[in-house]
C-alpha positions in Angstrom: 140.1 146.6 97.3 141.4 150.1 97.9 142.4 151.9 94.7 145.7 152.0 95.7 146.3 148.6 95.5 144.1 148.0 92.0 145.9 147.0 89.1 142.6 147.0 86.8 143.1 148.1 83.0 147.3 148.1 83.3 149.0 145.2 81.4 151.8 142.9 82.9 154.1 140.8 81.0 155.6 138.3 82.9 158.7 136.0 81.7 159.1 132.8 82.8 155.4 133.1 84.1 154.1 129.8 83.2 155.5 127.9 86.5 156.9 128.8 89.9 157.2 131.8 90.7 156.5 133.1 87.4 153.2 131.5 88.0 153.2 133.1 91.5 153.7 136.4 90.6 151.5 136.7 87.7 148.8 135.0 90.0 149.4 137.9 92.2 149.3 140.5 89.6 145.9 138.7 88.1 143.8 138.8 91.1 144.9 142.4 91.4 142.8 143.4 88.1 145.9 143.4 85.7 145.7 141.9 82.2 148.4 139.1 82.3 150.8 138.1 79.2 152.5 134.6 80.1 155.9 134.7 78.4 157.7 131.4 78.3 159.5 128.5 75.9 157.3 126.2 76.5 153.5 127.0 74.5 151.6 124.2 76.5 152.7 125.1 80.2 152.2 129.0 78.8 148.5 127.7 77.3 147.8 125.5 81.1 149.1 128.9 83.1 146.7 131.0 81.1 144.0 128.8 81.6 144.0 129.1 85.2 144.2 132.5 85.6 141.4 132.7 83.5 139.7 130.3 85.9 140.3 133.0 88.3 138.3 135.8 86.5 141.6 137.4 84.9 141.8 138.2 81.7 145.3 136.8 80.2 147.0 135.4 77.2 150.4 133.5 76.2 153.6 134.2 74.0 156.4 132.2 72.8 159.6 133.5 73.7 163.8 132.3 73.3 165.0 134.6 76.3 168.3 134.2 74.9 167.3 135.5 71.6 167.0 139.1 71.2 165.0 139.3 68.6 162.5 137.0 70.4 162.7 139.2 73.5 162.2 141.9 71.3 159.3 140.4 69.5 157.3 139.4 72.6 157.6 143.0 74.3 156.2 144.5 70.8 153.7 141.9 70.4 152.6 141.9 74.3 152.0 146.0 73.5 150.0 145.3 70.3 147.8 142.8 71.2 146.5 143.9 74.7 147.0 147.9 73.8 150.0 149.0 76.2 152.8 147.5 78.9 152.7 148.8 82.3 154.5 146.3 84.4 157.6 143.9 83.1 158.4 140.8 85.2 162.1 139.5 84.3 161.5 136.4 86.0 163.1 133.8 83.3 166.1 131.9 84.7 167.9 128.6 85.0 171.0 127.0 86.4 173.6 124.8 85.5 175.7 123.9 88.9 179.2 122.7 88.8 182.3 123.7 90.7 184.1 127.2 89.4 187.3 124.9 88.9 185.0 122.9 86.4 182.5 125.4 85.1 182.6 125.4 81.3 182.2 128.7 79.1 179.2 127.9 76.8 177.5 126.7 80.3 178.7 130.5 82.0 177.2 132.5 78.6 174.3 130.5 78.8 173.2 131.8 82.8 174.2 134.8 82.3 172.4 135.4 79.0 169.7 133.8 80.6 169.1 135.3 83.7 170.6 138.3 83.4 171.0 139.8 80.0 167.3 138.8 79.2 165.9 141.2 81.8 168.2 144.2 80.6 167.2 143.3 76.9 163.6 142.9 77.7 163.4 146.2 79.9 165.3 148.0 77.1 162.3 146.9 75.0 159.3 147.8 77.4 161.3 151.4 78.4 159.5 153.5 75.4 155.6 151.7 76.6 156.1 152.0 80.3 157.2 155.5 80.5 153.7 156.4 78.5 151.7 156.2 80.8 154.2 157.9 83.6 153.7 154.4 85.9 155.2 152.2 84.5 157.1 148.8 87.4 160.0 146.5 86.5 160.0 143.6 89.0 163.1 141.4 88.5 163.8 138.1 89.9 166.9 137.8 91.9 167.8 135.3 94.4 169.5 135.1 97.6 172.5 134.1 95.8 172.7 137.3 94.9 174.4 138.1 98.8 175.2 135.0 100.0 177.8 132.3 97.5 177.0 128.3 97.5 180.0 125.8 95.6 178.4 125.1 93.1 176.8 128.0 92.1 179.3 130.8 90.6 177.5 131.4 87.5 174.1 131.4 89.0 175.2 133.5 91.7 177.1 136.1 89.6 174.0 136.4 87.5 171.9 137.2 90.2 173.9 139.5 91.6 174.5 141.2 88.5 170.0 141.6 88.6 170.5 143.3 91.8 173.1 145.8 90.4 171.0 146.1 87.4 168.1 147.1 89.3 170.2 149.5 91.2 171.1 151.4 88.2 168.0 151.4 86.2 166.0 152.0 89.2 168.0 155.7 89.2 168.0 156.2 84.8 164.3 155.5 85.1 163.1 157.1 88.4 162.3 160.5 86.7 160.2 158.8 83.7 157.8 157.6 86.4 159.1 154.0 86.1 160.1 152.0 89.5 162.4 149.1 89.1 162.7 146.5 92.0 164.4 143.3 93.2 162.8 140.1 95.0 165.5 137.8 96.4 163.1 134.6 96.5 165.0 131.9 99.7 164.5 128.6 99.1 161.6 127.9 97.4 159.8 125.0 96.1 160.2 124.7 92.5 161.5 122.2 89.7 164.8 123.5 89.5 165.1 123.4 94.0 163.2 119.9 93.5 166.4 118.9 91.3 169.0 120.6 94.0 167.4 118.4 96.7 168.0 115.3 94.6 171.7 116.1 93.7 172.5 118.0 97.1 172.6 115.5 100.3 170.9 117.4 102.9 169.5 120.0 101.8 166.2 119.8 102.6 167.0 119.1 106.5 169.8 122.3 106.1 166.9 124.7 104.5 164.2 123.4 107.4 166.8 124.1 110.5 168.4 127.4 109.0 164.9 129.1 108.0 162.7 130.5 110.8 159.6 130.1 109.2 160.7 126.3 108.9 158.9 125.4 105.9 159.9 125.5 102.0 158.3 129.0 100.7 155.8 128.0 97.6 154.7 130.2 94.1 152.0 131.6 96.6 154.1 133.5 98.7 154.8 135.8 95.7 151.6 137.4 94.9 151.2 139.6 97.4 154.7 141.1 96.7 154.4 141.3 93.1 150.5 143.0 93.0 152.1 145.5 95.7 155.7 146.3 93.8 153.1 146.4 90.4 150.5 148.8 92.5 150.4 152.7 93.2 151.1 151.8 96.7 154.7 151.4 95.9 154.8 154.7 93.6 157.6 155.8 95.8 159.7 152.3 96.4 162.5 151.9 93.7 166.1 150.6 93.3 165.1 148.5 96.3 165.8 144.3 96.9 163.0 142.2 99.1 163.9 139.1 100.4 161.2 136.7 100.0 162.7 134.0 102.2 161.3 133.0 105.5 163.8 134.9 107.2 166.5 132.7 105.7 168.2 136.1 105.2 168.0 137.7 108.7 170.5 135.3 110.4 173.0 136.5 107.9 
C-alpha cells in the first residue's frame, strides 16, 4: 500500500459504526491500518462489529454512546482519546428517520432527527476539535444523504437534517482548514440498510423506482463505502475539504 493511502497508528472513531454504513466505513478505515472505536447504542451489535474487524487483522474496540446526549457524546470522544492514546479521524455517521407528511410531522419526532442526525455530529466534532488539530491531520467525515439536494414527501425532517450536515461541513470545513483538519460530506443513494429495508416495506414501489432511476441498477451495499472513507481519512486527500461525494450509483447525475 502506498504511504499515501496508509492509515497505520491514526485512531478513527466512528458513530453509528456498528451496522451499515457505519460498518462500511469503519471497515474501510480498518483495512487501511487505522485503530477503529465502534460508537453506537447498542453494546452487542458494537461487541459483533468489533469482532469482525478484528477478524480482519484490525485492531478495534467498542463504546456506548446516547447521540442525543451531550454528555455521552462528550464522554465517548474523551474516552475514545484516553483509551487508544489520540483521535485523528471522526465519523458522524449516527442517524435515523421518522417519515410522515410535513402537514403531520410532530415536534418531539422533528427535535429527535435533528438532534440526532445533525446536532450529534456538530457536538461530537466540537469534542474531537482540541485531539485532531494535535497532530496537524486530523479528517471529519459526516454522513449526509441525497436528501440533502433532492426532497421526498415524507421526508422533511430527515431531509432538512441532512442538508443542514452539508452546510455544516461547509462551514467547518473553512474554521478548520488552517488547523490542518479537513471536514467532508458523503451523500450515500440508496443503499441497502435496515432503515431502506423498512422504506421498501412501507413505500410501494420503491425498489422497482430505485432499480430503473440508478444507472448502476443495483442497491449500493456497506462495501461501497470503504474505499471512500480510507481515502477522505488518508494523506491522499490532505488537500480535499468542505467538499460533498455522492456515493450513489449515479442516482445523482440524472438530476
Amino acid at each position: 500500500m502506498s504511504k499515501m493511502f496508509d492509515l497505520t497508528g491514526r485512531v478513527a472513531l466512528v458513530t453509528g459504526g456498528n451496522g451499515g454504513i457505519g460498518l462500511g466505513m469503519a471497515t474501510g478505515l480498518a483495512k487501511a491500518g487505522a485503530t477503529v472505536m465502534v460508537a453506537g447504542r447498542n453494546a452487542a451489535k458494537n461487541e459483533a462489529a468489533v469482532a469482525g474487524l478484528r477478524a480482519l487483522g484490525a485492531k478495534a474496540e467498542s463504546i456506548a454512546v446516547d447521540v442525543t446526549d451531550p454528555a455521552s457524546i462528550t464522554a465517548m470522544v474523551e474516552e475514545t482519546a484516553k483509551r487508544l492514546g489520540r483521535l485523528d479521524i471522526l465519523v458522524n455517521n449516527a442517524g435515523t428517520n421518522i417519515r410522515n407528511r410535513p402537514e403531520s410531522y410532530k415536534l418531539e419526532d422533528w427535535h429527535t432527527i435533528i438532534n440526532t442526525n445533525l446536532t450529534s455530529g456538530m457536538l461530537a466534532s466540537q469534542a474531537a476539535y482540541p485531539y485532531l488539530k494535535a497532530h496537524g491531520c486530523g479528517r471529519v467525515i459526516n454522513n449526509g444523504s441525497m436528501l440533502s439536494i433532492f426532497g421526498l414527501p415524507l421526508h422533511v425532517a430527515y431531509g432538512a437534517s441532512k442538508g443542514g450536515v452539508v452546510q455544516m461541513t461547509k462551514s467547518t470545513a473553512t474554521a478548520w482548514a488552517a488547523d490542518g483538519i479537513t471536514v467532508n460530506v458523503i451523500l450515500p443513494g440508496w443503499i441497502d440498510t435496515d432503515l431502506t429495508r423498512k422504506a421498501r416495506q412501507d413505500m410501494a414501489g420503491l425498489n422497482d423506482n430505485v432499480l430503473a432511476r440508478t444507472p448502476s441498477k443495483r442497491w449500493g451495499e456497506a462495501g461501497d463505502f470503504e474505499g471512500v472513507a480510507a481515502f477522505l481519512a488518508s494523506d491522499a486527500a490532505a488537500f480535499i475539504t468542505g467538499v460533498a461525494i455522492p456515493v450513489d450509483g449515479g442516482y445523482s447525475v440524472q438530476g
